[in-house]
mmCIF file of the N, C-alpha and C atoms, coordinates in Angstrom:
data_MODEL
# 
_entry.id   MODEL 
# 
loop_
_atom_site.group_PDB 
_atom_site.id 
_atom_site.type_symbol 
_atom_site.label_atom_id 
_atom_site.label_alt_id 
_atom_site.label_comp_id 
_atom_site.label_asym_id 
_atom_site.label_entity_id 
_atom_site.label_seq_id 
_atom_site.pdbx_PDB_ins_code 
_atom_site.Cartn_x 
_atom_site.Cartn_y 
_atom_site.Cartn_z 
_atom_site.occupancy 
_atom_site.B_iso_or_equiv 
_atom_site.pdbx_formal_charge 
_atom_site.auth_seq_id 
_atom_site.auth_comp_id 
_atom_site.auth_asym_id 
_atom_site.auth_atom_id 
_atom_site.pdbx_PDB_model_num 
ATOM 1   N N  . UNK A 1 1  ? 39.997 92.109  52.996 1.00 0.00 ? 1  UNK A N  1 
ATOM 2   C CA . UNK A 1 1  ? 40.399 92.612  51.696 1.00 0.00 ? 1  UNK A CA 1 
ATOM 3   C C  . UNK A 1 1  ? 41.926 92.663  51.667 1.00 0.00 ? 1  UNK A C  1 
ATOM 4   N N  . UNK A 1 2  ? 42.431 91.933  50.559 1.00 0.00 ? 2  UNK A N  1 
ATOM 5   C CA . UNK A 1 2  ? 44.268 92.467  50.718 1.00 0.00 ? 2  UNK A CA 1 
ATOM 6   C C  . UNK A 1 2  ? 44.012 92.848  49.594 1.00 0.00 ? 2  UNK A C  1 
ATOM 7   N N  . UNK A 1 3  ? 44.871 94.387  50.174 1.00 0.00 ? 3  UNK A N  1 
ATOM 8   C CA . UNK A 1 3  ? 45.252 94.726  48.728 1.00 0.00 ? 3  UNK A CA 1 
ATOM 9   C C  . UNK A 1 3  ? 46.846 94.489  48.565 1.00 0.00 ? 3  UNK A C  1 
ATOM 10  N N  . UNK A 1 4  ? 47.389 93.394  49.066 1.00 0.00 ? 4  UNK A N  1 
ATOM 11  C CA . UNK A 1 4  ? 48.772 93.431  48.233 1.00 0.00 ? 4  UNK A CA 1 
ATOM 12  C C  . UNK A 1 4  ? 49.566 93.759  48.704 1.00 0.00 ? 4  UNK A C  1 
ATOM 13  N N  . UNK A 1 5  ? 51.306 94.163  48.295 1.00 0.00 ? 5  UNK A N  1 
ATOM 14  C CA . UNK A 1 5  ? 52.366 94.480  48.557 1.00 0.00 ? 5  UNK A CA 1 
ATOM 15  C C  . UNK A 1 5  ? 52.362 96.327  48.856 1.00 0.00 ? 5  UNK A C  1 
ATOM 16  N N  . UNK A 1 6  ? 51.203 96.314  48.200 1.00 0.00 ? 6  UNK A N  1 
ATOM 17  C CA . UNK A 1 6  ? 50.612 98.004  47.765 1.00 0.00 ? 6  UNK A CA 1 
ATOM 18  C C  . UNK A 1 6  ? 49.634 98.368  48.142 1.00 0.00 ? 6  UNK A C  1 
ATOM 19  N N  . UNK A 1 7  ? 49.788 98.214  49.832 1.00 0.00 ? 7  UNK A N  1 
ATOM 20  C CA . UNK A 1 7  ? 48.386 98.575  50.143 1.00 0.00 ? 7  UNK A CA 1 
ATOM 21  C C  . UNK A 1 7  ? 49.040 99.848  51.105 1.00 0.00 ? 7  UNK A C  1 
ATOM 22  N N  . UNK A 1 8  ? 49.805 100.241 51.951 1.00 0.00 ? 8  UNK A N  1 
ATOM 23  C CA . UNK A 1 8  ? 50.114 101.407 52.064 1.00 0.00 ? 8  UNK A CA 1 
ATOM 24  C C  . UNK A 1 8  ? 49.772 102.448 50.790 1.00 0.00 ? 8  UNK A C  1 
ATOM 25  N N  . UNK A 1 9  ? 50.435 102.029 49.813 1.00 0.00 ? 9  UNK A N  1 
ATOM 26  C CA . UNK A 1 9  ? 50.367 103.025 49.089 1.00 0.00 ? 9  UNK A CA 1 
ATOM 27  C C  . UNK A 1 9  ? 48.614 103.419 48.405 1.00 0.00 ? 9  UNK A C  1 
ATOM 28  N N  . UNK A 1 10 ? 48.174 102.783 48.617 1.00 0.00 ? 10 UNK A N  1 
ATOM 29  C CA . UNK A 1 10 ? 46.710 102.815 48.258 1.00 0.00 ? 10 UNK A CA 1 
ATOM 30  C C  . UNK A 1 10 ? 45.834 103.465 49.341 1.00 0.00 ? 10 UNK A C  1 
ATOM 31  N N  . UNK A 1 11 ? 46.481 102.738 50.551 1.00 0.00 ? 11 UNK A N  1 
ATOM 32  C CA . UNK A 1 11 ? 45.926 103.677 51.823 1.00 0.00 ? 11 UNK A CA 1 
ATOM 33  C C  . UNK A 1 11 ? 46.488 105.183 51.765 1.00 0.00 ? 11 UNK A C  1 
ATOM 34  N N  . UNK A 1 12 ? 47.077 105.451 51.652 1.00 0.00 ? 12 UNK A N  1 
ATOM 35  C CA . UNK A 1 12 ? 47.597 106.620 51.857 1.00 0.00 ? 12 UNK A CA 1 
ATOM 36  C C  . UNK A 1 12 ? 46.778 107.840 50.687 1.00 0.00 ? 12 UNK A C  1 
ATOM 37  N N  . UNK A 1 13 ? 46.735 107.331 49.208 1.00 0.00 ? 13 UNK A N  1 
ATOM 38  C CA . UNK A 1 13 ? 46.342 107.832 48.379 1.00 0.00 ? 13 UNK A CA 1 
ATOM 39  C C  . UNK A 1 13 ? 44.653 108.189 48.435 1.00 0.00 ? 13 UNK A C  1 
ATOM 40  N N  . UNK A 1 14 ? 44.393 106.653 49.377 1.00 0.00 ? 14 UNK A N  1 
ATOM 41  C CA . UNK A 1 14 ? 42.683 107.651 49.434 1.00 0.00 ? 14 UNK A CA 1 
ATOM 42  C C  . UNK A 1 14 ? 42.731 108.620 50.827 1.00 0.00 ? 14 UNK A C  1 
ATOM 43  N N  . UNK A 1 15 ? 43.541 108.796 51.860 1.00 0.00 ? 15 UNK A N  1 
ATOM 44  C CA . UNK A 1 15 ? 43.802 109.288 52.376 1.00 0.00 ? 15 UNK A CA 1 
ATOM 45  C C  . UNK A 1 15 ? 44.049 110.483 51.703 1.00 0.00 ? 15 UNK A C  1 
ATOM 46  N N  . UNK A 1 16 ? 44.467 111.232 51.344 1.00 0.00 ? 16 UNK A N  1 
ATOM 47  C CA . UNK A 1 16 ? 45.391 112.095 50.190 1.00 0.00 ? 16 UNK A CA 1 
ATOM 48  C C  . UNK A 1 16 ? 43.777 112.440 49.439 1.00 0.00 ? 16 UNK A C  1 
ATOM 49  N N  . UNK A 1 17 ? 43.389 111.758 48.913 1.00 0.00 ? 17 UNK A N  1 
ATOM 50  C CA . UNK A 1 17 ? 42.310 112.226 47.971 1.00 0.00 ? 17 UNK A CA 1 
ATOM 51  C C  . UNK A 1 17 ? 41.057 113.274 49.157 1.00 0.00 ? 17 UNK A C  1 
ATOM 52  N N  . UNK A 1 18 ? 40.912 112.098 50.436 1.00 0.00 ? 18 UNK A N  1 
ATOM 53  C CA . UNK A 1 18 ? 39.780 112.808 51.724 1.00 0.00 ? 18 UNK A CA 1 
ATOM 54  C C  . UNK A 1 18 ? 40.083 114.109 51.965 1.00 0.00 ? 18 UNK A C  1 
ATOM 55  N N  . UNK A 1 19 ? 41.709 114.556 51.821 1.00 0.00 ? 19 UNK A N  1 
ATOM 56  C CA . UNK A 1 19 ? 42.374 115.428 52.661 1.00 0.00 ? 19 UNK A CA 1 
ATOM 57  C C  . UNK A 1 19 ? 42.287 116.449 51.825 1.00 0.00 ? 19 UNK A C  1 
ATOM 58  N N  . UNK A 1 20 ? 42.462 116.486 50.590 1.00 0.00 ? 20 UNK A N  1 
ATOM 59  C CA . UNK A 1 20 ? 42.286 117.009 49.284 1.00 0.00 ? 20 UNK A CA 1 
ATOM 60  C C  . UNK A 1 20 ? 40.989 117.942 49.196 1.00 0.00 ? 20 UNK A C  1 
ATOM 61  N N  . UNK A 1 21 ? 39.709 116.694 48.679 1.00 0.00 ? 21 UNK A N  1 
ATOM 62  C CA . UNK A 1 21 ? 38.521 117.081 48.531 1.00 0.00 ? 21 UNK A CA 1 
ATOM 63  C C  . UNK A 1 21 ? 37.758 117.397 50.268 1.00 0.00 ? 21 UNK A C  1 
ATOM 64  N N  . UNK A 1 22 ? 38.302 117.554 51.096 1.00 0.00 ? 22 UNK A N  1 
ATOM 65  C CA . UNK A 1 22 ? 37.557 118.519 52.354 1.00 0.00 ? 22 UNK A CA 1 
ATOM 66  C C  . UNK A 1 22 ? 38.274 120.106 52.350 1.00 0.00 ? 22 UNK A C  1 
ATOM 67  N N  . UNK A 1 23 ? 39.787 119.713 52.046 1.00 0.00 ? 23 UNK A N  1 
ATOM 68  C CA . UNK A 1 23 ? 40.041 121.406 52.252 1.00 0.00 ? 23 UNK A CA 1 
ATOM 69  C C  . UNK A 1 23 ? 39.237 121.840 50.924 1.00 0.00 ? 23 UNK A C  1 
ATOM 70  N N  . UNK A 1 24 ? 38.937 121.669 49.961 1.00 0.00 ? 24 UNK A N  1 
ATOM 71  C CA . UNK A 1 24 ? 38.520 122.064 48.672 1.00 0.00 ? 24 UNK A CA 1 
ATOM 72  C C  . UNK A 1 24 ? 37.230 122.257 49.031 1.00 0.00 ? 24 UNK A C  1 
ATOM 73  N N  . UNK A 1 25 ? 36.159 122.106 49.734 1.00 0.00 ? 25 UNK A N  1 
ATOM 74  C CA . UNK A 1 25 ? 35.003 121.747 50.408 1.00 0.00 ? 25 UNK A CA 1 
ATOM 75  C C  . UNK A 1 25 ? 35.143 122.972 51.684 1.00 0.00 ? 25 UNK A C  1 
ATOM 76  N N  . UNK A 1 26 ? 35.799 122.714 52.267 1.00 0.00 ? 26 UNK A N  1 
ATOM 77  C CA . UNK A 1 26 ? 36.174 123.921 53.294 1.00 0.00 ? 26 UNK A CA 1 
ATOM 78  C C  . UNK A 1 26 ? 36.898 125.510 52.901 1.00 0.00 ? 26 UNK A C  1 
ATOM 79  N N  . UNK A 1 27 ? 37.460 125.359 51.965 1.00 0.00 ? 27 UNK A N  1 
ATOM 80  C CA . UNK A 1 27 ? 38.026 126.818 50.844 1.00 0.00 ? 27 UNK A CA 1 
ATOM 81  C C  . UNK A 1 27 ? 36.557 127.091 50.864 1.00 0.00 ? 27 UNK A C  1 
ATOM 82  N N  . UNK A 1 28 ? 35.925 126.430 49.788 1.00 0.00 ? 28 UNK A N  1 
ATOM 83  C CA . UNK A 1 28 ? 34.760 126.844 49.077 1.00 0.00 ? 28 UNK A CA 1 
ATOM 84  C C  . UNK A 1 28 ? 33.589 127.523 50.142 1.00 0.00 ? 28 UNK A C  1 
ATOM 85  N N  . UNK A 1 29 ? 33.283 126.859 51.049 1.00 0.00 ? 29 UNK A N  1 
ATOM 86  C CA . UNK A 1 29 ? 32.746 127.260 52.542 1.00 0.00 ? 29 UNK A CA 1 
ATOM 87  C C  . UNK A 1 29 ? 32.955 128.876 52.959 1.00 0.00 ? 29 UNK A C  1 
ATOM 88  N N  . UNK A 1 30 ? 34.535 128.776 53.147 1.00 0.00 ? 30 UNK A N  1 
ATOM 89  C CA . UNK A 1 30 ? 34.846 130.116 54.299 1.00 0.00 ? 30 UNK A CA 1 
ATOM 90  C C  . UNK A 1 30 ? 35.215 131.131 52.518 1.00 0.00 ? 30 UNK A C  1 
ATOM 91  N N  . UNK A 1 31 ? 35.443 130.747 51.362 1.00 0.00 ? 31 UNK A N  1 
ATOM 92  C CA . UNK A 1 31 ? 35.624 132.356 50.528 1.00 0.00 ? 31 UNK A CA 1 
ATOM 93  C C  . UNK A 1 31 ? 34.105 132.649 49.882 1.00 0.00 ? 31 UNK A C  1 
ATOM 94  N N  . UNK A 1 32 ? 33.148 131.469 50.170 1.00 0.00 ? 32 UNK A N  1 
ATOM 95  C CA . UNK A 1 32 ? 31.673 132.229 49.688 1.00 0.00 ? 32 UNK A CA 1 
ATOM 96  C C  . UNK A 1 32 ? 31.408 132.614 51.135 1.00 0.00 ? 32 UNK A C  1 
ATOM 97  N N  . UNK A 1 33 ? 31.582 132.235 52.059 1.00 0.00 ? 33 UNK A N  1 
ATOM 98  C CA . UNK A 1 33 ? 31.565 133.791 53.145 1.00 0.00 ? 33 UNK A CA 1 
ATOM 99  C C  . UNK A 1 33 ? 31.730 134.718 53.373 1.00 0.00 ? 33 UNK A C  1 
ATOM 100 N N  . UNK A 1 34 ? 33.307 134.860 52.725 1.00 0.00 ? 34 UNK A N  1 
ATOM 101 C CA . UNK A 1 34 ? 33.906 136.284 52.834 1.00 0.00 ? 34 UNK A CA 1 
ATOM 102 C C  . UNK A 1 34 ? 33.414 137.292 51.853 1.00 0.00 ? 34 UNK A C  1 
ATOM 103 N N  . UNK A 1 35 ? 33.362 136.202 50.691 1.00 0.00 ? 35 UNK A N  1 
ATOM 104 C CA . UNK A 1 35 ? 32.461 137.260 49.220 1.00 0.00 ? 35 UNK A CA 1 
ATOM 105 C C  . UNK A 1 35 ? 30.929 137.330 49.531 1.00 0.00 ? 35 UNK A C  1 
ATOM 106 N N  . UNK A 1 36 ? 30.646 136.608 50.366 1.00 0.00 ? 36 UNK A N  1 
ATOM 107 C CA . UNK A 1 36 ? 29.179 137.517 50.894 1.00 0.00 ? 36 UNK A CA 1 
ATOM 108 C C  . UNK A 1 36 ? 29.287 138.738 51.488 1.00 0.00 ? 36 UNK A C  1 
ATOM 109 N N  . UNK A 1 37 ? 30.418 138.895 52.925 1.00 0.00 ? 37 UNK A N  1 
ATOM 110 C CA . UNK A 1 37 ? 30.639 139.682 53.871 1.00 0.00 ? 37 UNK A CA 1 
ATOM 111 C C  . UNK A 1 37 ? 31.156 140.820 52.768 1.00 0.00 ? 37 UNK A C  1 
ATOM 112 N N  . UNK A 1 38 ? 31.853 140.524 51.582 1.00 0.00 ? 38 UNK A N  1 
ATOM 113 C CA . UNK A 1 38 ? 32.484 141.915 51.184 1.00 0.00 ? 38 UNK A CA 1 
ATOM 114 C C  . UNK A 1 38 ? 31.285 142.461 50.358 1.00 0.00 ? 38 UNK A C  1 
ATOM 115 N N  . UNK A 1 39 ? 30.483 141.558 49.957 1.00 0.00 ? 39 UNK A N  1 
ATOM 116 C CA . UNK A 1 39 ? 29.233 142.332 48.951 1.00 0.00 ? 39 UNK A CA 1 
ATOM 117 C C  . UNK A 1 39 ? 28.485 142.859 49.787 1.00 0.00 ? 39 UNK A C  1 
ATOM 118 N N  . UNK A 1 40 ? 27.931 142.590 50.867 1.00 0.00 ? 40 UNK A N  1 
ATOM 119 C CA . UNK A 1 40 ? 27.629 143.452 52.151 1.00 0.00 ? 40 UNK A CA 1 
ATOM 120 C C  . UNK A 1 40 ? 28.039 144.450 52.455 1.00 0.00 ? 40 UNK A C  1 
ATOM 121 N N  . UNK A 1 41 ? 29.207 145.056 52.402 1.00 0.00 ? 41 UNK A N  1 
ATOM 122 C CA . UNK A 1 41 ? 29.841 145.709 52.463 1.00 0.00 ? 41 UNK A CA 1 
ATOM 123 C C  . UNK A 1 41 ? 30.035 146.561 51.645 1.00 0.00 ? 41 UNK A C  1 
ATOM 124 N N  . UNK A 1 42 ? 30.067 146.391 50.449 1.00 0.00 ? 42 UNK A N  1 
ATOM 125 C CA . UNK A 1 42 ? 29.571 147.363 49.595 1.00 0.00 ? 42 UNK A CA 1 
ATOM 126 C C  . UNK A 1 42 ? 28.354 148.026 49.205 1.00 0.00 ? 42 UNK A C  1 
ATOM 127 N N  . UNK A 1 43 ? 27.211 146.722 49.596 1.00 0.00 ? 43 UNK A N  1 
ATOM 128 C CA . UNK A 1 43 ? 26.227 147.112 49.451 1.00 0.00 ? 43 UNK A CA 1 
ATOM 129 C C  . UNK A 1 43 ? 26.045 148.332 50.683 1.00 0.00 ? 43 UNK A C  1 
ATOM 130 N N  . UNK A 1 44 ? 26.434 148.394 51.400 1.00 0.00 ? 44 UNK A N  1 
ATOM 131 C CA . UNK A 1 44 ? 26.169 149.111 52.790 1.00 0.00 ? 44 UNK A CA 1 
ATOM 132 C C  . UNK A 1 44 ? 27.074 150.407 52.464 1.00 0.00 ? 44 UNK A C  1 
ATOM 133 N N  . UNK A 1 45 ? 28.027 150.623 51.775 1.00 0.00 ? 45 UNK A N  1 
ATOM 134 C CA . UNK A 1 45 ? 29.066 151.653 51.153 1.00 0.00 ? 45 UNK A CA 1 
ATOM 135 C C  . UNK A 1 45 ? 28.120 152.194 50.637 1.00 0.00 ? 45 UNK A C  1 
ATOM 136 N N  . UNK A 1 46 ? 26.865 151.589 49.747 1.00 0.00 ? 46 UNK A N  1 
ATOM 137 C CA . UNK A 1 46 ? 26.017 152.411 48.497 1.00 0.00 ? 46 UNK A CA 1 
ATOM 138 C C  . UNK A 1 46 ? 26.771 151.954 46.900 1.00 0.00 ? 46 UNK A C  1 
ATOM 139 N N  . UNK A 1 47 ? 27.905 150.944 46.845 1.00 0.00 ? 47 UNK A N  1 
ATOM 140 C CA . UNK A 1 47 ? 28.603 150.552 45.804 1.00 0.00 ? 47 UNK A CA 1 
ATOM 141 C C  . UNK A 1 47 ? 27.206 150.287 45.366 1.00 0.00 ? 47 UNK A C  1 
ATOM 142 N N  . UNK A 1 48 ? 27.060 150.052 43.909 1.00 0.00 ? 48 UNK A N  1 
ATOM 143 C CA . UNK A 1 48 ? 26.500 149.350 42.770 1.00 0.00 ? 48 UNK A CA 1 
ATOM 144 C C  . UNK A 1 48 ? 26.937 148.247 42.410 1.00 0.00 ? 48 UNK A C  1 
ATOM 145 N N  . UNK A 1 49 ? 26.063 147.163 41.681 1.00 0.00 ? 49 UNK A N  1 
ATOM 146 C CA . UNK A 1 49 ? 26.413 146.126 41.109 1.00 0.00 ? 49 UNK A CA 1 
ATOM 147 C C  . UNK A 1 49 ? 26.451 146.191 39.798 1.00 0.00 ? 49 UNK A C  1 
ATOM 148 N N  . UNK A 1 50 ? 27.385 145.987 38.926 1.00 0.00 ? 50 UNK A N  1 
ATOM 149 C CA . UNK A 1 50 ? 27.681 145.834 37.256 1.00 0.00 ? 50 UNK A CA 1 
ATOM 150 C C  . UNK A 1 50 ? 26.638 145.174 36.801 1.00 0.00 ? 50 UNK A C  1 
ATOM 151 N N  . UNK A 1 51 ? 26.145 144.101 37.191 1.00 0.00 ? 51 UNK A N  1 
ATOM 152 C CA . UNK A 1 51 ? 25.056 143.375 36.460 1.00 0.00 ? 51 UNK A CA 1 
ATOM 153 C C  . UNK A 1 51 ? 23.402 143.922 36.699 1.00 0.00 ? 51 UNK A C  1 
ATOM 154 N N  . UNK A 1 52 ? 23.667 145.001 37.432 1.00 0.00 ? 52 UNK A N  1 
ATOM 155 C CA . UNK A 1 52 ? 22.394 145.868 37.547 1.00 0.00 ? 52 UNK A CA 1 
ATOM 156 C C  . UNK A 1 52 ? 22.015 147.007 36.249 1.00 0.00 ? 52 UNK A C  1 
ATOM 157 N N  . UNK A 1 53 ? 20.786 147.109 35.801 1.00 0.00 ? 53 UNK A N  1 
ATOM 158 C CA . UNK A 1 53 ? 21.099 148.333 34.514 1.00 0.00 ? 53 UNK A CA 1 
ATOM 159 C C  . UNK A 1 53 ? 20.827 149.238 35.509 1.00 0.00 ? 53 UNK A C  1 
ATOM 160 N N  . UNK A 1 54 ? 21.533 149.689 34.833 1.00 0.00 ? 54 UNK A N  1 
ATOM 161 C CA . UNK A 1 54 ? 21.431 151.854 35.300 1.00 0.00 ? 54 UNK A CA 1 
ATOM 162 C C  . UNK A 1 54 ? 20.972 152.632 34.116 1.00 0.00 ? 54 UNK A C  1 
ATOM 163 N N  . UNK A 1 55 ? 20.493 153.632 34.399 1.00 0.00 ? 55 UNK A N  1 
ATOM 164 C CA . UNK A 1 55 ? 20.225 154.204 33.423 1.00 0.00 ? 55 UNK A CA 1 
ATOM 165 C C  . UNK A 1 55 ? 20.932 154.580 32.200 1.00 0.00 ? 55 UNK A C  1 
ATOM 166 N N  . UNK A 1 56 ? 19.815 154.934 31.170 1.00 0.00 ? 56 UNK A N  1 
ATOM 167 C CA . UNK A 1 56 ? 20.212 154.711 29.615 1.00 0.00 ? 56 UNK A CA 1 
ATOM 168 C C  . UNK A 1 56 ? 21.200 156.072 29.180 1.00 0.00 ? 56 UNK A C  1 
ATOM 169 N N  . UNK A 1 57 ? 21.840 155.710 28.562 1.00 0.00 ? 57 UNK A N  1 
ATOM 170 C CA . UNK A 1 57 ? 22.615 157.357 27.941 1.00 0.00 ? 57 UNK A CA 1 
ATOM 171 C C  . UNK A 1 57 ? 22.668 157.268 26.486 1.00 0.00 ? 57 UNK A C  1 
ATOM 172 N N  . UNK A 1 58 ? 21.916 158.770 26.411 1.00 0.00 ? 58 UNK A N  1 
ATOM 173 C CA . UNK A 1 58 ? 21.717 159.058 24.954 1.00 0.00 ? 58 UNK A CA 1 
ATOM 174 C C  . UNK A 1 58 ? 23.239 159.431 24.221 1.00 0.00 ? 58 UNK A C  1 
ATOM 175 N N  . UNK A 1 59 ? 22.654 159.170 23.118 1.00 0.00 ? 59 UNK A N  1 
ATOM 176 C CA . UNK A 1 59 ? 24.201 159.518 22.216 1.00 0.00 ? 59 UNK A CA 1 
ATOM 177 C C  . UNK A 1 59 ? 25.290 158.952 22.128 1.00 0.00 ? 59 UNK A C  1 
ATOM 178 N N  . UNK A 1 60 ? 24.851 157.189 21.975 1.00 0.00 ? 60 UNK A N  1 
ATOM 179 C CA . UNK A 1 60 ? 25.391 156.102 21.808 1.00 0.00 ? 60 UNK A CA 1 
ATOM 180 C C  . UNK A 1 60 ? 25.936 155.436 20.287 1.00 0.00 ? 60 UNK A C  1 
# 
């Protein structure tokens, strides 16, 4: 395959794109870990979750 006068620069760019979309892939990995470990953590505090109903209060 030639790519041309412009093939560094093409190499490099899908290079650049791999390097890109794995840390983005690897972020996503280790902070839905940590936001598991901290909801754990609250859950274990006795915190509540907002999207849970709680009870009703009159005089709304």
């Amino acid at each position: 395959m030639d790519l041309g006068p412009h093939a560094a620069f093409i190499w490099a760019s899908y290079a650049a794109f791999v390097a890109i979309v794995g840390a983005l892939i690897g972020w996503t990995f280790f902070d839905g870990r940590r936001q598991a470990a901290a909801l754990q953590d609250a859950d274990r505090r006795g915190l509540k979750r907002r999207s849970e109903p709680g009870p009703k209060q009159d005089g709304a």
